[in-house]
N, C-alpha and C positions, 0 to 999 in steps of 0.2 A: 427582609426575607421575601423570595418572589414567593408566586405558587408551586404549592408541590403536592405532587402527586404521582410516586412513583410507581410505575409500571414498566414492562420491556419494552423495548423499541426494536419493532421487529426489522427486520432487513428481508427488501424483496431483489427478488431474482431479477439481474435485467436480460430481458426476455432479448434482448438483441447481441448479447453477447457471446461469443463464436471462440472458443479456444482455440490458441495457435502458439504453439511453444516461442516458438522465435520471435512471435512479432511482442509478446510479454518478457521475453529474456531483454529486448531491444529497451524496453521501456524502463526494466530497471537499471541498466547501462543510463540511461537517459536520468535517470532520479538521482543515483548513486556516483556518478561519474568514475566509475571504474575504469582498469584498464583489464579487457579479458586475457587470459595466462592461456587459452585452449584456442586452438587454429577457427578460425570462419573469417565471414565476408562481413564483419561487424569490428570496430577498434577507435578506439580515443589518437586524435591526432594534433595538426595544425592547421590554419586557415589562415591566409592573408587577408584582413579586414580592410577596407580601403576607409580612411578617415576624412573629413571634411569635403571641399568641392574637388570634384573629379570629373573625366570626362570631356566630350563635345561641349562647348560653349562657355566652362567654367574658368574664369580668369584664373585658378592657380589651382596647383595638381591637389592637394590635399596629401594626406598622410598615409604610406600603409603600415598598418598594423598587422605582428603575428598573432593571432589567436591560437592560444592551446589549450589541448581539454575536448578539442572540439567532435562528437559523433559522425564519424564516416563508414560509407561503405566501398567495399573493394566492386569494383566496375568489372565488367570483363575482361579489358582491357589492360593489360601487363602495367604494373607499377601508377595504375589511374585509382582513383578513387571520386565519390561522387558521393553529395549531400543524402543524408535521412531527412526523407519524407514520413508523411503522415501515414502512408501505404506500409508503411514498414514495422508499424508499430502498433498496440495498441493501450488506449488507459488500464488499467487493473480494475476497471471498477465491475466485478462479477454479479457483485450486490449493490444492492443501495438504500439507503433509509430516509423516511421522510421525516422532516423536521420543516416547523413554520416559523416564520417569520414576519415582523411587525404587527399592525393593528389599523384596521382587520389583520387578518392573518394569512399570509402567502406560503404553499405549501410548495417547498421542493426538495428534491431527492437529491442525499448527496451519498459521496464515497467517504466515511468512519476510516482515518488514517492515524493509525498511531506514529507512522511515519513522519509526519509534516506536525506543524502547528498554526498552519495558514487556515484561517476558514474564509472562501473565497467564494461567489455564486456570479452565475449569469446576470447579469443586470440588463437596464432596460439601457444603461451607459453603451452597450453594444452599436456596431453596426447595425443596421432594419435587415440583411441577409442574414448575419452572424443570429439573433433574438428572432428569425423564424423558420431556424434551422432545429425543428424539435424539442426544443429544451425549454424545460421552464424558467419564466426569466421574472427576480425579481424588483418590484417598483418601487424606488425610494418615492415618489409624489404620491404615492397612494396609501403609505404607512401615516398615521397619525405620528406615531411616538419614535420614527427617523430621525436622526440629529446626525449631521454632517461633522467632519473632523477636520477643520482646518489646518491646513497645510501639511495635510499625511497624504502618505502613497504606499501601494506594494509592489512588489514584482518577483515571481518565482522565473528564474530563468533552467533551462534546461543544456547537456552537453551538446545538444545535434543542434543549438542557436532559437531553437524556440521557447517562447516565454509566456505568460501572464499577467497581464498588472494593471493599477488602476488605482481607483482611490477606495478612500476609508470613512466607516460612518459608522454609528450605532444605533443598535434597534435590540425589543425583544425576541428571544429563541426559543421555543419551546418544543423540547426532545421528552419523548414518554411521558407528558403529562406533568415534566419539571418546564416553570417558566425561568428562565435567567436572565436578568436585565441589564439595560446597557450593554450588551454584547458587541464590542467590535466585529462589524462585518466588513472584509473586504469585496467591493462591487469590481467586477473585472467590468473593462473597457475596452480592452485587446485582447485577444485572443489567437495564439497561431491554429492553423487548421489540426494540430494534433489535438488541441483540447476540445477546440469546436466536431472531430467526429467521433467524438466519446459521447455517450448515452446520458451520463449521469449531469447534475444541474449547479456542481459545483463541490467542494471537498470543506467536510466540518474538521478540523486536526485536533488529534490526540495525545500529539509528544508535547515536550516540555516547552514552554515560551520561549525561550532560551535563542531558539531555533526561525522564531518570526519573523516573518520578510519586511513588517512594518515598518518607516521611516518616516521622522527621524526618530521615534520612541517607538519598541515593537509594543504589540499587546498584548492580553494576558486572554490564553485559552476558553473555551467555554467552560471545561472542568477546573481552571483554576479560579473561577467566577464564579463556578459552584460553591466553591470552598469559601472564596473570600467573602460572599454575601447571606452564606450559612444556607445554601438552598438544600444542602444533601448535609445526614447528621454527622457530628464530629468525630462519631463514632466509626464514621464509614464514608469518608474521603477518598473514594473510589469509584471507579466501571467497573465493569468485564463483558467478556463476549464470551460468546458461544455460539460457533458459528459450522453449522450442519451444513447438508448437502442435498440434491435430489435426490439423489443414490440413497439416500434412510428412507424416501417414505415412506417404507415398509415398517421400519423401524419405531419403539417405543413411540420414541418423541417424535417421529413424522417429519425427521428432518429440519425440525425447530431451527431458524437462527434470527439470534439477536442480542444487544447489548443491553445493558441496565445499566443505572447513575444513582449513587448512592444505599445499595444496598448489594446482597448476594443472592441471587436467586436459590432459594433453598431444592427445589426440584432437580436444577441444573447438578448441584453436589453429589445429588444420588447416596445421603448416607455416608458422603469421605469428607475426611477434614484436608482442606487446602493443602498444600506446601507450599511453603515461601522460601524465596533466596533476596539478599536487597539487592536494588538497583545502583548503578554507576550514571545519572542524567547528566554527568558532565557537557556531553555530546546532544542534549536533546531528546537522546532517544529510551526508550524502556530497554537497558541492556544489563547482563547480567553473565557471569561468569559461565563458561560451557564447555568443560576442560576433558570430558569423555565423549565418547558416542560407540554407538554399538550397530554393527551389524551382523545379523544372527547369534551366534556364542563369540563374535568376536570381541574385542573390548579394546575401541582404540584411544591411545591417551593423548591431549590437546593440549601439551601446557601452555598458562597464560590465555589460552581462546578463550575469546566472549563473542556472547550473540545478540542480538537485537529480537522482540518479538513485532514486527510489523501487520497489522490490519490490512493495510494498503497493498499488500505484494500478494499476487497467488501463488507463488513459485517458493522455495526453501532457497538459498544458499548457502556451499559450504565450500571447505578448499578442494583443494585438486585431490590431492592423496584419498581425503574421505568418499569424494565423488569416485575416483578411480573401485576403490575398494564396496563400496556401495552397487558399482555397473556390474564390476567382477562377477560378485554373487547371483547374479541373474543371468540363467542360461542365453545367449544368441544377442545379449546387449553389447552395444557400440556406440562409440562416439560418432557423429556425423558434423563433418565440419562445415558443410552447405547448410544446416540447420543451427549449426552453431550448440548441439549439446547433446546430450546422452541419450538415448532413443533403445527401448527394450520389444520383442515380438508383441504382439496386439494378444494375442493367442496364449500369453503365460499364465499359468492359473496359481490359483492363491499360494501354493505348496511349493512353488519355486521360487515367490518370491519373499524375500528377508525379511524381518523386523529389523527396523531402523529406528535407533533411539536416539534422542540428544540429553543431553546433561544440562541441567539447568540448577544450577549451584548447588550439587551437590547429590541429585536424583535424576534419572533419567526419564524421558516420556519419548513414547512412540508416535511413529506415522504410521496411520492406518494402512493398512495394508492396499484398500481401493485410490489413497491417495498417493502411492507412485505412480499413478497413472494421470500424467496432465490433460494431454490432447492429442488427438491421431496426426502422425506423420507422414501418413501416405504408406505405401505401398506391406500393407500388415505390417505397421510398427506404431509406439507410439512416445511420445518426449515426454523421459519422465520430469516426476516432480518436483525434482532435486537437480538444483545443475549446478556450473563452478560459480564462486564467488570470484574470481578473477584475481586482483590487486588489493582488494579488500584486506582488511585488520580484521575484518569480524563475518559472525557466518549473519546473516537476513532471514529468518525464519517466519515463512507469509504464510498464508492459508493452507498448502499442504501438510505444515506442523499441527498449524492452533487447530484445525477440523477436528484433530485427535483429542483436543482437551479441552475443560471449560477453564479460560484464563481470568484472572482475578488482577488487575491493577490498579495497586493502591498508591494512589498519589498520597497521601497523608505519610503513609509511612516507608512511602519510598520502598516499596518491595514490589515483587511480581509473585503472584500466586498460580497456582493450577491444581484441576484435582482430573485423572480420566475421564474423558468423555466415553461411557457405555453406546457400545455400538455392536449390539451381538449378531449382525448380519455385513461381509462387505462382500462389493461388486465392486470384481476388478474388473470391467468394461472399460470402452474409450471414450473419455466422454465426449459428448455428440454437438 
């Protein structure tokens, strides 16, 4: 058993981060590999790859490859289409938490994805431009208790062709005051410029192993390393987050956000007892049955829908019909196909707009009413916080959900929990 000593792990604000509907719609299209079902200048295609020697000078043509899957954008230009850049997009990472690494101890900030199970950081493995481009980068030579993984590798690739990857090693991690040893860490070595202009200093994963990009054996999560070395008790085989906003500091809790490891913050409960539904981790992800949802007195029924609760997304998604019924309810709201999603007046106040609930096996929970409100669109309007799931099986439920609630997951027994997050003041403003 490492050290323990559990406390929260709070999550800071990154001060650099700029909301912008589209360029976060883009990035989950890029994680998810979706096909969008709603008109814009964003869609999953092909690309002819050219394979081996090609070219001036090359003794033989090499091969072309069609690649499919691949992120495009429509060009001006009639029936053109042209590569996702970095401009186009941006990481999810709103927040970020610091966690250290090795001995001494290297501190850097990463993005808490329940999405992924890759925990991946900047290294010193980088290019000298890439490693002094902002980010904290850290050093395997300078850790005592580093051990290198012979003949491992990672690589997350994305649909618009960009990727990450690099090699594998182990060291200790220490999140809230739990130390976890032996932690596979992957050190990135490449990086396309979409990672390299995100703020944050690399991503710690929270879904199931199942899902790790490691090769040729993946590896086993931080919290499934909790579990298996007894650092968190048996009793309590679990996170959760609880994840506020600026828009509270008014509020009780002052906007509080952060996660915990191996227990439940009694505060965050506020006097309720949990609900739980069990989980389906077939896929990796924290998913769970989500067969209702409601807007206003309406009560629409899902059969068969499940939904994912992901850390990593700030956005909700859900199908078309829910989306459609969702814009409906709100006076002067439109789809916008140049933005690629649903955009409601900047100007609507609390009493126009709905309560939106999702059903999470078997109970419903709301979004806040301040979080239909993503980011300004320009011209008085603003993209909500809900947009289509596209081709999707399942709705993605990112921070505009969980902000509503304190989420409980328990790995041990394979459930998802929540109980309301009290939030007796909202600001529907845009946020800035």
């Amino acid at each position: 058993m490492a050290t323990r000593n559990l406390t929260r792990v709070h999550r800071k604000a990154n001060q650099s981060y700029k909301a912008n509907g589209t360029k976060s719609y883009v990035y989950l299209l890029n994680k998810y590999k979706f096909s969008p079902t709603k008109p814009g200048p964003y869609f999953l295609g092909a690309k002819v790859q050219q394979m081996g020697k090609c070219g001036i000078g090359s003794l033989f043509g090499g091969e072309a490859h069609l690649q499919q899957g691949v992120l495009q954008k429509r060009s001006g230009i009639e029936a053109q289409s042209e590569e996702v850049t970095a401009e186009d997009q941006q990481n999810d990472s709103l927040y970020l938490c610091p966690v250290t690494i090795g001995s001494p101890a290297q501190v850097l900030n990463l993005n808490f994805d329940t999405g992924s199970a890759d925990t991946w950081v900047f290294s010193t493995l980088l290019s000298q431009s890439t490693i002094t481009a902002g980010h904290n980068v850290f050093d395997p030579k300078k850790s005592k208790s580093f051990k290198g993984t012979s003949g491992s590798s990672w690589r997350i690739a994305y649909g618009d062709g960009s990727s990450a990857s690099g090699s594998v090693g182990t060291d200790n991690i220490t999140i809230g005051g739990l130390t976890v040893e032996n932690q596979s860490i992957e050190l990135a070595r490449t990086l396309s410029p979409q990672f390299i202009s995100g703020v944050g200093d690399g991503l710690l994963g929270l879904g199931f192993g199942s899902i790790n990009t490691v090769t040729p054996k993946p590896v086993a999560t931080p919290v499934e390393n909790m579990i298996a070395q007894s650092d968190i008790p048996k009793t309590s085989e679990l996170f959760t987050a609880y994840l506020g906003s600026y828009k509270d500091e008014n509020d009780v809790d002052r906007g509080a956000s952060f996660y915990t490891f191996g227990y439940i913050d009694e505060i965050a409960l506020g006097g309720q007892t949990p609900w739980y539904c069990p989980i389906d981790n077939s896929n990796g992800f924290w998913q769970f049955k989500s067969i209702t949802a409601s807007v206003g007195s309406k009560k629409i029924i899902r059969a068969g829908n499940t939904a994912i609760a992901d850390t990593g997304t700030t956005l909700a998604l859900v199908d078309d019909a829910l989306c459609a019924a969702i814009y409906d309810a709100i006076p002067g709201a439109r789809y916008d196909r140049d933005q690629q999603g649903y955009l409601f007046p900047s100007n609507t106040t609390l009493d126009k707009l709905p309560v939106v609930s999702f059903d999470v096996g078997g109970k419903e929970f709301a979004v806040q009413k301040e979080d239909l409100a993503f980011a300004s669109a320009g011209k008085n309007m603003t993209y909500g916080g809900i947009q289509s799931r596209g081709d999707l099986p399942f709705d993605i439920l990112g921070d505009t959900w969980l902000k509503g609630i304190y989420a409980i997951f328990d790995q041990g027994n394979k459930r998802f929990g929540a109980v309301v997050r009290v939030d007796l003041t909202q600001d529907p403003s845009v946020p800035v």
